[in-house]
DSSP file (Angstrom, degrees, kcal/mol; ACC not computed):
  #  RESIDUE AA STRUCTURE BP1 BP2  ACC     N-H-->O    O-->H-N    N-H-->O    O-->H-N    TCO  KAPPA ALPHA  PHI   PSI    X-CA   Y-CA   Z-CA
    1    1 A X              0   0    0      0, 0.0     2,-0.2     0, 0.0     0, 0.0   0.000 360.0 360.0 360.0 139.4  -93.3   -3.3  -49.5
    2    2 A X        -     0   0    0      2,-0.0     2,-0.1     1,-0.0     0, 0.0  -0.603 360.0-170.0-100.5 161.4  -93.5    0.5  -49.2
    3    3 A X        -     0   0    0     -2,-0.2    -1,-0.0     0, 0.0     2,-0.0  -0.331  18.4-134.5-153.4  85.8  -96.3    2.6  -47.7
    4    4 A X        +     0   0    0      1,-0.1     3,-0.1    -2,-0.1    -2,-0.0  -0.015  18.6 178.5 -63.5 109.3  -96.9    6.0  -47.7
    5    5 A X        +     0   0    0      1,-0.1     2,-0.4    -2,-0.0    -1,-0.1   0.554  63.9  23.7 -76.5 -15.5  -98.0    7.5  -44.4
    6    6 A X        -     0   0    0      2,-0.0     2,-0.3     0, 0.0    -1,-0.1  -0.985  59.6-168.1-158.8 150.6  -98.5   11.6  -45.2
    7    7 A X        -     0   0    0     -2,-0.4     2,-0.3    -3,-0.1    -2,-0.0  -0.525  10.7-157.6-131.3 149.9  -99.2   13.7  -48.3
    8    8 A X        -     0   0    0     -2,-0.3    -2,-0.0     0, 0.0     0, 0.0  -0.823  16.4-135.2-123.7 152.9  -99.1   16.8  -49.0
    9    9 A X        -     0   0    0     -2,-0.3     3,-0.1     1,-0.2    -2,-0.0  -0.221  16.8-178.0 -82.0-175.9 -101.2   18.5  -52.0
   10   10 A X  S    S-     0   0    0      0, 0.0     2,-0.4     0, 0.0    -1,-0.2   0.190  76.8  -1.8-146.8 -70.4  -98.9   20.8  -53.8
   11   11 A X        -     0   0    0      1,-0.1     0, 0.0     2,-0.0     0, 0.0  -0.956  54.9-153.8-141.2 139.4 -101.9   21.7  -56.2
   12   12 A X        -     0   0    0     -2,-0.4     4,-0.1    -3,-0.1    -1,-0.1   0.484  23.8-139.2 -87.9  14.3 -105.6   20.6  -56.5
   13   13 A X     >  +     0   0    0      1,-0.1     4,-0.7     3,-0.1     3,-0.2   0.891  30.1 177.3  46.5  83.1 -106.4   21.3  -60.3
   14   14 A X  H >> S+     0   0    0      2,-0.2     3,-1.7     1,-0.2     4,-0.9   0.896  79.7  52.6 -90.3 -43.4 -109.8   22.5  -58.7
   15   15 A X  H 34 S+     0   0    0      1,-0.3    -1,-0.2     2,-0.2    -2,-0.1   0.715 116.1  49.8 -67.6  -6.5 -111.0   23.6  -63.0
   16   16 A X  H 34 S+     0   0    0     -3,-0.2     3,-0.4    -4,-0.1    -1,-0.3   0.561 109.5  45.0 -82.1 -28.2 -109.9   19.4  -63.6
   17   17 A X  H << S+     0   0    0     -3,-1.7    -2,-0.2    -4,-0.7    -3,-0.1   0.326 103.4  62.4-113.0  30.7 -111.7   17.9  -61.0
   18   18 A X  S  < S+     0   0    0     -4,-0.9     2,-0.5     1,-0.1    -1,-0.3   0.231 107.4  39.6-109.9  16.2 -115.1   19.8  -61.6
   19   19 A X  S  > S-     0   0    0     -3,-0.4     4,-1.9     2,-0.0    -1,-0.1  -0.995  73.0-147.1-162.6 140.5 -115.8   18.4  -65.4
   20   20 A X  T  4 S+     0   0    0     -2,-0.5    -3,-0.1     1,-0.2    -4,-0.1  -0.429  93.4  72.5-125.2  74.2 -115.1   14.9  -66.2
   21   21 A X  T  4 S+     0   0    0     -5,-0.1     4,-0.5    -2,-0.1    -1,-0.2  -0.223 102.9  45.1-111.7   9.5 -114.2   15.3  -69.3
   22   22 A X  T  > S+     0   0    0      2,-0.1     4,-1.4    -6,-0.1    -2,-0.2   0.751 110.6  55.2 -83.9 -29.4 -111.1   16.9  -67.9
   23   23 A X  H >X S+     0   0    0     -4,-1.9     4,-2.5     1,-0.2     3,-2.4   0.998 101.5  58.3 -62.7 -59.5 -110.8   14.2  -65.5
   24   24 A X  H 3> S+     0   0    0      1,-0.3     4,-1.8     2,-0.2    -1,-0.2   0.667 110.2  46.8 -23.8 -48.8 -110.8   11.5  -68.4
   25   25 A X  H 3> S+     0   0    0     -4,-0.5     4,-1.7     1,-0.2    -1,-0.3   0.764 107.9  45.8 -93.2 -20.8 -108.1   13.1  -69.7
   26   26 A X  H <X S+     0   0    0     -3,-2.4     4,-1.5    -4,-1.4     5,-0.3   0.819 114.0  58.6 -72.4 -25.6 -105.6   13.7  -66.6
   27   27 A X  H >X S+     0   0    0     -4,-2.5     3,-6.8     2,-0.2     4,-1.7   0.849 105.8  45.6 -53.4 -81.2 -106.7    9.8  -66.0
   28   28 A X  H >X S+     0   0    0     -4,-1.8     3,-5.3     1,-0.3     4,-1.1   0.474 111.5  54.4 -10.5 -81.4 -105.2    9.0  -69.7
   29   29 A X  H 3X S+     0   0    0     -4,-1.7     4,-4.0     1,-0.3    -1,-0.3   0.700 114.5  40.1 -27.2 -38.2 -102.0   11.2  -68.7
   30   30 A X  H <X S+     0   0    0     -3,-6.8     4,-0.9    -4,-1.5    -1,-0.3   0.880 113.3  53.6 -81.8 -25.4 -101.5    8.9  -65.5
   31   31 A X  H << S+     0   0    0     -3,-5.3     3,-0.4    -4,-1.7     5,-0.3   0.936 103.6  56.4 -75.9 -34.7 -102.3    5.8  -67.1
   32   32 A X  H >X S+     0   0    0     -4,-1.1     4,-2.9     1,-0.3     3,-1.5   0.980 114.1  39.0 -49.0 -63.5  -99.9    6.4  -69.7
   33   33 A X  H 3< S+     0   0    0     -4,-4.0    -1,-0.3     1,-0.2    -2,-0.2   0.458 104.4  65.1-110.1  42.8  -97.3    6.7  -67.2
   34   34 A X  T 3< S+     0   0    0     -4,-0.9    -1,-0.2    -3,-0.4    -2,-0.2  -0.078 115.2  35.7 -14.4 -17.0  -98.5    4.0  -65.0
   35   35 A X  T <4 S+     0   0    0     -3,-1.5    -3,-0.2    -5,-0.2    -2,-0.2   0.735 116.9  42.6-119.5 -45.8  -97.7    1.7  -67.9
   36   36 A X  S  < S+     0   0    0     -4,-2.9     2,-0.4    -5,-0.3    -3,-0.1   0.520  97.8  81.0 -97.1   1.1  -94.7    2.8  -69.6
   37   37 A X  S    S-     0   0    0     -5,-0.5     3,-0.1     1,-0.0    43,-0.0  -0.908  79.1-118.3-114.9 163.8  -92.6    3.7  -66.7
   38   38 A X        -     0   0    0     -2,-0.4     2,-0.4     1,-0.2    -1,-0.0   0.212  44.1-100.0 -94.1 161.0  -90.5    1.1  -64.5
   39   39 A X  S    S+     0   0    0      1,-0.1    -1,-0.2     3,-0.0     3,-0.1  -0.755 105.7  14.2 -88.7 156.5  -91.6    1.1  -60.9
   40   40 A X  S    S+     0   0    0     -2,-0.4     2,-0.5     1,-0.2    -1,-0.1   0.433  95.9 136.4  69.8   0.3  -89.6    3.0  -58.2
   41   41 A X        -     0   0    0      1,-0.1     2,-0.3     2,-0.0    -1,-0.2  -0.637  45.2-148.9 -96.9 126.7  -87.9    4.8  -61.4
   42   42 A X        +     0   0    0     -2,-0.5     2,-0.3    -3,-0.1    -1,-0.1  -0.440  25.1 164.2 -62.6 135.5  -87.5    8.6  -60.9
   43   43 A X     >  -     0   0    0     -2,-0.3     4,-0.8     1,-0.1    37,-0.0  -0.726  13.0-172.6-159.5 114.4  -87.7   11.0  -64.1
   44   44 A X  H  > S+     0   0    0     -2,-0.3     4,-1.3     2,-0.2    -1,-0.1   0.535  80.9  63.5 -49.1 -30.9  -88.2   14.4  -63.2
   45   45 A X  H  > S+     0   0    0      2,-0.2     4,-2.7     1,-0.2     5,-0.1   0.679 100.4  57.3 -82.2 -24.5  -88.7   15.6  -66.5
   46   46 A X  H  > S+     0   0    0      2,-0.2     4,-3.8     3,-0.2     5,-0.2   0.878 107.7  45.3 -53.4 -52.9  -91.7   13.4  -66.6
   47   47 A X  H  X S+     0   0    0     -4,-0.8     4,-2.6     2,-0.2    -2,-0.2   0.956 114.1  51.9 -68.2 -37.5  -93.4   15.1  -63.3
   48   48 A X  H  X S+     0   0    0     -4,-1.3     4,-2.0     2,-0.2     5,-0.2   0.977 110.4  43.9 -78.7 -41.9  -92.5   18.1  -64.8
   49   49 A X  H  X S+     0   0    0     -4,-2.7     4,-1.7     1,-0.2    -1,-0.2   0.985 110.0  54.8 -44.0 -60.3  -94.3   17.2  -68.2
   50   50 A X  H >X S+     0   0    0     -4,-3.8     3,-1.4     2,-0.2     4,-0.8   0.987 110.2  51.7 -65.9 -44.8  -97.4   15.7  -66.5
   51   51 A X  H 3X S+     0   0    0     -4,-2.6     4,-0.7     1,-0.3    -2,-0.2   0.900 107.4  50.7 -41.5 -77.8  -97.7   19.5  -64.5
   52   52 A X  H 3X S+     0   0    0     -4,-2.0     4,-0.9     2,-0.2    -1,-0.3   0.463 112.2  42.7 -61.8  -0.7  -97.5   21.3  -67.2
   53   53 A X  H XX S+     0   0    0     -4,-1.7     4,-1.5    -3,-1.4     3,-0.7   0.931 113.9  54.6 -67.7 -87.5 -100.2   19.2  -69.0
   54   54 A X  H >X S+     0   0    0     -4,-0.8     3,-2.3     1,-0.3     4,-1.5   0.531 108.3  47.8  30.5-103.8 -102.2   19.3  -65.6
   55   55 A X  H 3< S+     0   0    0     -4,-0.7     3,-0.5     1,-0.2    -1,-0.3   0.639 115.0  47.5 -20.5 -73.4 -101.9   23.1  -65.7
   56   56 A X  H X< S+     0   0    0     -4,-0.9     3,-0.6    -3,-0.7     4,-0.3   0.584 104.8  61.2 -16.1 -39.2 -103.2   23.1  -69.8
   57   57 A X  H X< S+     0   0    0     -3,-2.3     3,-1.0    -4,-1.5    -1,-0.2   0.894 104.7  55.7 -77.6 -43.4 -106.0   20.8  -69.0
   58   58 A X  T 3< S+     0   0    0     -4,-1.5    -1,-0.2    -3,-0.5    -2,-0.2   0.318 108.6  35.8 -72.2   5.7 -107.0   23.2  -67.1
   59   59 A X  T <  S+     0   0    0     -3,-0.6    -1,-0.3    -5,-0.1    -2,-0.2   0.217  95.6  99.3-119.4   4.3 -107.2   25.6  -68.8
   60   60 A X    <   -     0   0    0     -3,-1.0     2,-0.3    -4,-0.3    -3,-0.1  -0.226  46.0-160.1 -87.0 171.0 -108.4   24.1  -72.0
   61   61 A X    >   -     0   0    0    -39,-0.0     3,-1.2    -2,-0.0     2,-0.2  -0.987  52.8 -15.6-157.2 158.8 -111.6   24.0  -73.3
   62   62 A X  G >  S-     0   0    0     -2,-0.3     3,-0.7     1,-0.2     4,-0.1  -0.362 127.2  -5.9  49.2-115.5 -113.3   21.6  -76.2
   63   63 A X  G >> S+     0   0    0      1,-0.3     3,-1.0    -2,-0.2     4,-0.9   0.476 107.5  92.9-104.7  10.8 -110.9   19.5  -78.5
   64   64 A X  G <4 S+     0   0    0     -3,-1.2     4,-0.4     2,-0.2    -1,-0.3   0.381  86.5  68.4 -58.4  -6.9 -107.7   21.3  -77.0
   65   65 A X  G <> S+     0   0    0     -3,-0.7     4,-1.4     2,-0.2    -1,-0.2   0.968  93.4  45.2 -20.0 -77.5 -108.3   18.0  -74.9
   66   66 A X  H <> S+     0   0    0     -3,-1.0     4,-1.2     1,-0.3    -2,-0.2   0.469 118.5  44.5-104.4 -16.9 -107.7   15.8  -77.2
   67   67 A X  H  X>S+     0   0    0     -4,-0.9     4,-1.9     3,-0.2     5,-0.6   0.870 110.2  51.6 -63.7 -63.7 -104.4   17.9  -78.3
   68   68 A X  H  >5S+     0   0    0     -4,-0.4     4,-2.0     2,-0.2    -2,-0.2   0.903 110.7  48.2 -44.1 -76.3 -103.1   18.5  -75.1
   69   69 A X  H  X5S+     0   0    0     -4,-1.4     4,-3.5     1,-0.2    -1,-0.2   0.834 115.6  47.2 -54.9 -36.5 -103.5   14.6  -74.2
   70   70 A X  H  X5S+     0   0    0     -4,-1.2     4,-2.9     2,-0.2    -1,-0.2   0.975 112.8  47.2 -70.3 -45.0 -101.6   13.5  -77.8
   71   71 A X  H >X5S+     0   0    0     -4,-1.9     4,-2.4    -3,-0.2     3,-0.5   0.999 110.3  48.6 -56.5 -61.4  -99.1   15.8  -77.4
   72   72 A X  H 3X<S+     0   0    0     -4,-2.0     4,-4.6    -5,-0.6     5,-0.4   0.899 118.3  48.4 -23.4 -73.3  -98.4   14.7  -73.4
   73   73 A X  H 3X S+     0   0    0     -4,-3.5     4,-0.9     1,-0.2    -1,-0.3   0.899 113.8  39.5 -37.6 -51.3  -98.4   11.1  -75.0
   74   74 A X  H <X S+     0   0    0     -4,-2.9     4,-1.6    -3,-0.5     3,-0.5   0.920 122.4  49.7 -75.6 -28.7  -95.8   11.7  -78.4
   75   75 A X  H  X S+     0   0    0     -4,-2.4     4,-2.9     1,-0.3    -1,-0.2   0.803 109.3  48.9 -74.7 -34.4  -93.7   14.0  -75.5
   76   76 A X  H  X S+     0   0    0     -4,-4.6     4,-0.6    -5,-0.5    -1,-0.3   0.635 117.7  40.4 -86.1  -6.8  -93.8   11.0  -72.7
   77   77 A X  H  X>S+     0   0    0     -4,-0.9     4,-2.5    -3,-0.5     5,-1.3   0.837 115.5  52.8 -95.2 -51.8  -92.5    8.3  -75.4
   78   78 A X  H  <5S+     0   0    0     -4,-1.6     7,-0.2     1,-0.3    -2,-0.2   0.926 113.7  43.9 -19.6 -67.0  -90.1   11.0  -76.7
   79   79 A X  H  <5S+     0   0    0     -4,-2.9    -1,-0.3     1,-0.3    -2,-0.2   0.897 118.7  38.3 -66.2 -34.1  -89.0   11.4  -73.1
   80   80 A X  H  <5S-     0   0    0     -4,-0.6    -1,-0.3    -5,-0.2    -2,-0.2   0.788 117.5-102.7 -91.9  -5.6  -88.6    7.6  -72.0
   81   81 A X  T  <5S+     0   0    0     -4,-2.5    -3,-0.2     2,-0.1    -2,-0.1   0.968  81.6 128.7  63.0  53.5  -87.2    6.5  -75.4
   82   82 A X  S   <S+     0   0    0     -5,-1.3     2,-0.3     1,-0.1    -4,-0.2   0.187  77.4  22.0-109.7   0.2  -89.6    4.9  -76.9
   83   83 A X  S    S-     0   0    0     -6,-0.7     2,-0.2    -5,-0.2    -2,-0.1  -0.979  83.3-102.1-146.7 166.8  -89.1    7.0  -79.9
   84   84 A X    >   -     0   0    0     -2,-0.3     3,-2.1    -3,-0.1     2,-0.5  -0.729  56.3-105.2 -98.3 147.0  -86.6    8.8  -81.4
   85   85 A X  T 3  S+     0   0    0      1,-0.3     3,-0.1    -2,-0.2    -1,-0.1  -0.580 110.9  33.4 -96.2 131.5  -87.5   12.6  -80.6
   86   86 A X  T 3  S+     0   0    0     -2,-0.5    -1,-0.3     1,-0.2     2,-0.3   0.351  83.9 124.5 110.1  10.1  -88.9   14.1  -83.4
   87   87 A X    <   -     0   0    0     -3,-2.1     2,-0.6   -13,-0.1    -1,-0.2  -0.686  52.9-149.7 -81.6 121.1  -90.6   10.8  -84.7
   88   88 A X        -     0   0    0     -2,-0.3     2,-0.4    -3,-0.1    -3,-0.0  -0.885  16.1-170.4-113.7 121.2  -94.2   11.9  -85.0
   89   89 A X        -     0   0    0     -2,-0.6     2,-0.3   -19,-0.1   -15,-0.1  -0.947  13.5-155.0-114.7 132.8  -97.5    9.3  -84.4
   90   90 A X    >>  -     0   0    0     -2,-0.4     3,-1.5   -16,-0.0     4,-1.0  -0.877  41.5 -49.5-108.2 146.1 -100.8   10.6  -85.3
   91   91 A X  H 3> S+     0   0    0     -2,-0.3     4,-1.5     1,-0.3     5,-0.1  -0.023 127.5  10.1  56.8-121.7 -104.5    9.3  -83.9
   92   92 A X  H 3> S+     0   0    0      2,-0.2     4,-1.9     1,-0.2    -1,-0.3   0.747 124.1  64.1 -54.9 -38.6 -105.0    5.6  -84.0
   93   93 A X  H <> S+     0   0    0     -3,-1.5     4,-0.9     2,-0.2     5,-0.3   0.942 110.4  38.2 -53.9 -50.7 -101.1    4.8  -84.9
   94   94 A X  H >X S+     0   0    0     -4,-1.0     3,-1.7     1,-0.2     4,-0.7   0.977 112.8  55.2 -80.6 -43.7  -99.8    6.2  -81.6
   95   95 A X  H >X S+     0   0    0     -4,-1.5     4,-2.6     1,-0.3     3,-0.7   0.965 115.8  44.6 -37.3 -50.8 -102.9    4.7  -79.4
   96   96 A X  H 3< S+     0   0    0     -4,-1.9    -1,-0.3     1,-0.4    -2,-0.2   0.519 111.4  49.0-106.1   6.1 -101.8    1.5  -81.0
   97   97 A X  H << S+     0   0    0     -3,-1.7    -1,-0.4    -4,-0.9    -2,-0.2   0.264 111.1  52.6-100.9  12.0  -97.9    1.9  -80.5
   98   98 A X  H <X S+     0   0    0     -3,-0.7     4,-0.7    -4,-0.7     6,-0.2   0.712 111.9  44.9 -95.5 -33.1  -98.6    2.8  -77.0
   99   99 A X  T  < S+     0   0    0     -4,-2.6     5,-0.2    -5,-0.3    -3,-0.1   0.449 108.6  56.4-102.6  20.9 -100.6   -0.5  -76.7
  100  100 A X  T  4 S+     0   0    0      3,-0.1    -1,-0.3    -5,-0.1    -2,-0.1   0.279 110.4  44.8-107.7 -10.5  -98.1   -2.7  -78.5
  101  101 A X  T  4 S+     0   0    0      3,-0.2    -2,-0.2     1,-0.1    -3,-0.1   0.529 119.6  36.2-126.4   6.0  -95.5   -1.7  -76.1
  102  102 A X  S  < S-     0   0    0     -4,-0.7    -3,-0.1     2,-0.3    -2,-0.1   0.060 101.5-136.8-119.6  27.1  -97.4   -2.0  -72.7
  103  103 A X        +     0   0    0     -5,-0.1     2,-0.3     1,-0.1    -3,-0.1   0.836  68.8  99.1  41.6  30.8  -99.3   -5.2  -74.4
  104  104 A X  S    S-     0   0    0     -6,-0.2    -2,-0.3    -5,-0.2    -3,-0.2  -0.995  80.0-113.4-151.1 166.4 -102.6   -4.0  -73.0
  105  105 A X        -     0   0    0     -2,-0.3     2,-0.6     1,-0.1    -9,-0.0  -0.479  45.1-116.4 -68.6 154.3 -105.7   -2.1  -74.4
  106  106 A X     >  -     0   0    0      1,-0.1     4,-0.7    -2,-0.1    -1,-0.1  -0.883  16.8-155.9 -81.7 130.1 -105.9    1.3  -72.5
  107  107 A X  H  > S+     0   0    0     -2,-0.6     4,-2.3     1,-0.2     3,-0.3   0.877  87.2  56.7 -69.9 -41.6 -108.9    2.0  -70.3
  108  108 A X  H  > S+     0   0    0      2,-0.2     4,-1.1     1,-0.2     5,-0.2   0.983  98.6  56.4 -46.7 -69.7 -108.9    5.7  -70.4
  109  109 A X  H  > S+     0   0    0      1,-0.2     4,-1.9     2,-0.2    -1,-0.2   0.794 108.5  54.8 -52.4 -23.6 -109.0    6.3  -74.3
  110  110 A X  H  X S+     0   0    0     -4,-0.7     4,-1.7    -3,-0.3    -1,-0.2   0.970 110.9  42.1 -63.3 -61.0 -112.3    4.2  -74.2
  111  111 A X  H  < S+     0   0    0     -4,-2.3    -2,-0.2     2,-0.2    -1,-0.2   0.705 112.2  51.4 -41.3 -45.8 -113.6    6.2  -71.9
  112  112 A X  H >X S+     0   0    0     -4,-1.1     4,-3.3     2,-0.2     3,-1.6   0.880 110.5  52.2  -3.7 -86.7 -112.5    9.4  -73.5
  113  113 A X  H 3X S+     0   0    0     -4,-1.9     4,-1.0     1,-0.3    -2,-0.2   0.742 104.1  56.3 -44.6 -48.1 -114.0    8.2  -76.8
  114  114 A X  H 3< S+     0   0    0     -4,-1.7    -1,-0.3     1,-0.3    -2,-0.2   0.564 109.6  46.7 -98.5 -13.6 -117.3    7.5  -75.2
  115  115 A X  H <4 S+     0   0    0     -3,-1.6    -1,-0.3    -5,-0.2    -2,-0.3   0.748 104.2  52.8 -82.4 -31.9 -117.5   11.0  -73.9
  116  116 A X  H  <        0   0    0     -4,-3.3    -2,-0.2     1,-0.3    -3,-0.1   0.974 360.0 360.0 -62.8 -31.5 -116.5   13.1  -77.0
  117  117 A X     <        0   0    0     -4,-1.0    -1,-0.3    -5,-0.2    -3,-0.1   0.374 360.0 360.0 -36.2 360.0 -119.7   10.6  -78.4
């Protein structure tokens, strides 16, 4: 079993972690690839995708959210080959090919949902 003994922060998103409906949506980002990636598996183009969402979220404001977090999603399937890139899922379709291929509901989008409410 591994165990990480020391950190260091790189960057704190300070304008993400003040508003939770920014957090809600870096959660989504994480959960997504908390589910759809391999353990121990390296992708770099992945960290680099979730920064530059990170960075966007942070700078967004209203339903540039909810874009920012769909794109991130059709870009992370894109990326792992879970789609052929340039194969485009809108709204509910992509929520529910995301949750057909890690066979569970996602916690996040509920959450999400129940803020935009």
């Amino acid at each position: 079993m591994d165990s990480i003994t020391e950190t260091l922060s790189i960057e704190s998103y300070p304008n993400i972690r003040n508003e939770l409906d920014r957090v809600s949506v870096a959660y989504l980002l994480c959960e997504l690839i908390d589910t759809l990636m391999g353990e121990k598996q390296e992708h770099r183009d992945v960290y680099a995708l979730l920064m530059h969402a990170f960075e966007a979220i942070g700078k967004a404001s209203g339903n540039s959210l909810y874009t920012i977090s769909r794109e991130f999603a059709q870009q992370l399937l894109w990326a792992l080959g879970f789609l052929p890139k340039g194969q485009v899922l809108e709204g509910k379709k992509l929520e529910s090919f995301i949750e057909d291929i890690t066979e569970r509901k996602l916690k996040s989008a509920k959450l999400i949902r129940r803020l935009a409410a």
